[in-house]
C-alpha positions as CSV (number, residue, x, y, z in Angstrom):
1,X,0.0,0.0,0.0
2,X,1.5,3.0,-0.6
3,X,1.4,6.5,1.5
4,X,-0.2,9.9,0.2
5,X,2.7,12.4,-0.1
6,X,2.9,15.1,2.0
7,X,3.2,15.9,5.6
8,X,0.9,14.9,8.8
9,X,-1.2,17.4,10.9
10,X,1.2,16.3,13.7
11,X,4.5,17.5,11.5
12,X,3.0,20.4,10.2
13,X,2.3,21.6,13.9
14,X,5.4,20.9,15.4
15,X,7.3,23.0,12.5
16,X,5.1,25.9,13.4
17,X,5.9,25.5,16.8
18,X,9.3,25.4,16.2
19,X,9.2,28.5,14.2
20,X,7.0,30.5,16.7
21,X,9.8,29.9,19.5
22,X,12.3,30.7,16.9
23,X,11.1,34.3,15.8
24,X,10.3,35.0,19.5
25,X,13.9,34.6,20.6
26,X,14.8,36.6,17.4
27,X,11.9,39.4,18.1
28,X,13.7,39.4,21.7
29,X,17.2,39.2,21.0
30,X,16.6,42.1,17.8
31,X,14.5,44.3,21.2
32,X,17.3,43.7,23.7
33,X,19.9,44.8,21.0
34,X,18.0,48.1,20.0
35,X,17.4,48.6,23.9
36,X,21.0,48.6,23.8
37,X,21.9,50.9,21.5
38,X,19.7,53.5,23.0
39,X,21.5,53.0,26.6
40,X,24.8,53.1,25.1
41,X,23.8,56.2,23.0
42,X,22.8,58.0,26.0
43,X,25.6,57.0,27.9
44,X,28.2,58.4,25.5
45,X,26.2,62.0,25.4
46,X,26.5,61.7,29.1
47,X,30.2,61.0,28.9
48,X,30.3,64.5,26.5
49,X,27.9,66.6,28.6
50,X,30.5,65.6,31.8
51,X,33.7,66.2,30.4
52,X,32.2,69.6,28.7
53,X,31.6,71.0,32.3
54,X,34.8,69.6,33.4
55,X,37.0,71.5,30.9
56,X,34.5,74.5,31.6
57,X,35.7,74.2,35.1
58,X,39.0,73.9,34.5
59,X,39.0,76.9,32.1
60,X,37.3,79.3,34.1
61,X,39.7,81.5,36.0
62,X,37.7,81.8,39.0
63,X,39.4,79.6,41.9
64,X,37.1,76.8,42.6
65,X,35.3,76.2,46.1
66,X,36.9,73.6,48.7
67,X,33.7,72.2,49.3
68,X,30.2,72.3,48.0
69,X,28.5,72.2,44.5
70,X,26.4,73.2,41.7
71,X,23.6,71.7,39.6
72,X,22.7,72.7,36.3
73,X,21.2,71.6,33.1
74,X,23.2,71.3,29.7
75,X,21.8,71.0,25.9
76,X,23.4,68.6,23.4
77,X,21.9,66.6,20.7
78,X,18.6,68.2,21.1
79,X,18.4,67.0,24.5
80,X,18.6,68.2,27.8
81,X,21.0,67.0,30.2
82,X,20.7,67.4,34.2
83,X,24.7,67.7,35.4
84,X,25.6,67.9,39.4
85,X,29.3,69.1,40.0
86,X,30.6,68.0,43.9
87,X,33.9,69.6,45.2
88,X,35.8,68.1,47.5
89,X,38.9,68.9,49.9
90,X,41.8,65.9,49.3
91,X,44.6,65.0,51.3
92,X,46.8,67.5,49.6
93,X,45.9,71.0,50.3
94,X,46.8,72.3,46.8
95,X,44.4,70.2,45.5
96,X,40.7,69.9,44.9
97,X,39.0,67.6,43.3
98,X,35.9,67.8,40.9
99,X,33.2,65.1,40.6
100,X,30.4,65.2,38.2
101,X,27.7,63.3,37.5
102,X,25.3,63.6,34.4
103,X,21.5,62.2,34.7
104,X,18.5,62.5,31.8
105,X,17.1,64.3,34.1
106,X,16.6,65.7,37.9
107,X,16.7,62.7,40.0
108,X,16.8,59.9,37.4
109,X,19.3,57.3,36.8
110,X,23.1,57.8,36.7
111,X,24.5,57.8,33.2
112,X,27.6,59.2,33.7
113,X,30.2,60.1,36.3
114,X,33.7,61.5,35.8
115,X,36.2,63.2,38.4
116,X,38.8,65.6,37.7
117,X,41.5,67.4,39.8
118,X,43.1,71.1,40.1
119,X,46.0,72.4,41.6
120,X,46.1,76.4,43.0
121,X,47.4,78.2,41.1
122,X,51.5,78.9,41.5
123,X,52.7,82.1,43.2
124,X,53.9,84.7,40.3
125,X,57.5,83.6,40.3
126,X,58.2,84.7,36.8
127,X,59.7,88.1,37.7
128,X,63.2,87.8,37.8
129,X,65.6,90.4,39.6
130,X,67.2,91.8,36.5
131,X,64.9,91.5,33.4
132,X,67.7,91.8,31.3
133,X,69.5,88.6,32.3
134,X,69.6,85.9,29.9
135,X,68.2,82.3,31.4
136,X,70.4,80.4,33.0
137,X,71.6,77.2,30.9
138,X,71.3,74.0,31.6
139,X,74.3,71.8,32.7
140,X,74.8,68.1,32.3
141,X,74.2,65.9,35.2
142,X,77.4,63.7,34.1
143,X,81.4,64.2,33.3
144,X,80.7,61.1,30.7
145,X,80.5,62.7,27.2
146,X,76.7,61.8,24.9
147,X,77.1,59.2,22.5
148,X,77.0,60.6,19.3
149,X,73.0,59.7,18.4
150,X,72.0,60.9,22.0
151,X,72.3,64.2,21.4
152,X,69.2,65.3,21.1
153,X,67.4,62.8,23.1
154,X,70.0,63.3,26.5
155,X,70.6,59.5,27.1
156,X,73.2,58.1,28.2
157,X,75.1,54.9,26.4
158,X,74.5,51.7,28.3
C-alpha cells in the first residue's frame, strides 16, 4: 500500500511550533539589542555633557570652592542634560578635586560620572631680579660625554 505524499497534521504543527519559538527569541534578542543601542547612545552623550563641564571648570579663571556644589542643566543633541558638579577637599591641600555626574534628568538614573583634579594656582615667580639677564643654561648631570645619536634625546650609552 503505498502512503499519500505530503506531511501529517502532527509535523506540520510541530514545524510551526518550532518556528514560533524561533522568531520570539529573534523578536527578543533584535528588542534587547535596539534597547542597547539606545542605553549606550545615551551613555556616550553623558560621557560628553560631563567632560564639557569639566573642561568649563577647568578653564574658568575663577578659583574653585573647597567644598560644596552646583547643579545645572546642559543642551546637546537636542536634548537636555541634568549635570551635578561636587567639590571636594583631598589629602593635599593644593588640590581639589571635581566630581560630576550627568542624569536624563533631575533625580533619574546615573548615566555618567567623571572626576577631575586642580592644583592652585602657582605664586607669580616669573619676575626675575634683572629682566635683562639671559636664562640660565642648563648643565649636564654627568662628566661622561653623549654618544653621538643621543644628542638630542640626553641619554646616556648603556
Amino acid at each position: 500500500m503505498k502512503r499519500p505524499a505530503g506531511f501529517t497534521l502532527l509535523e506540520v504543527l510541530v514545524a510551526l511550533a518550532v518556528l514560533a519559538i524561533t522568531m520570539g527569541a529573534i523578536i527578543s534578542i533584535a528588542t534587547q539589542s535596539i534597547n542597547t543601542f539606545g542605553y549606550l547612545r545615551d551613555q556616550t552623550f553623558a560621557s560628553w555633557v560631563g567632560l564639557n563641564k569639566i573642561n568649563e571648570l577647568l578653564l574658568d579663571s575663577e578659583p574653585w570652592p573647597q567644598e560644596g556644589g552646583r547643579k545645572g542643566n546642559a543642551e546637546l543633541a537636542n536634548r537636555s542634560w541634568f549635570w551635578e558638579t561636587r567639590f571636594r577637599k583631598t589629602t593635599d591641600p593644593d588640590l581639589t578635586e571635581l566630581e560630576v555626574t550627568i542624569r536624563d534628568q533631575e533625580g533619574g538614573a546615573v548615566l555618567s560620572k567623571q572626576s577631575a583634579f586642580r592644583g592652585r594656582p602657582p605664586e607669580d615667580e616669573s619676575t626675575p631680579d634683572d629682566p635683562a639677564a639671559p636664562a640660565p643654561t642648563p648643565q649636564p648631570t654627568s662628566d661622561k660625554p653623549l654618544h653621538p645619536g643621543a644628542a638630542r634625546s640626553g641619554t646616556q650609552p648603556p
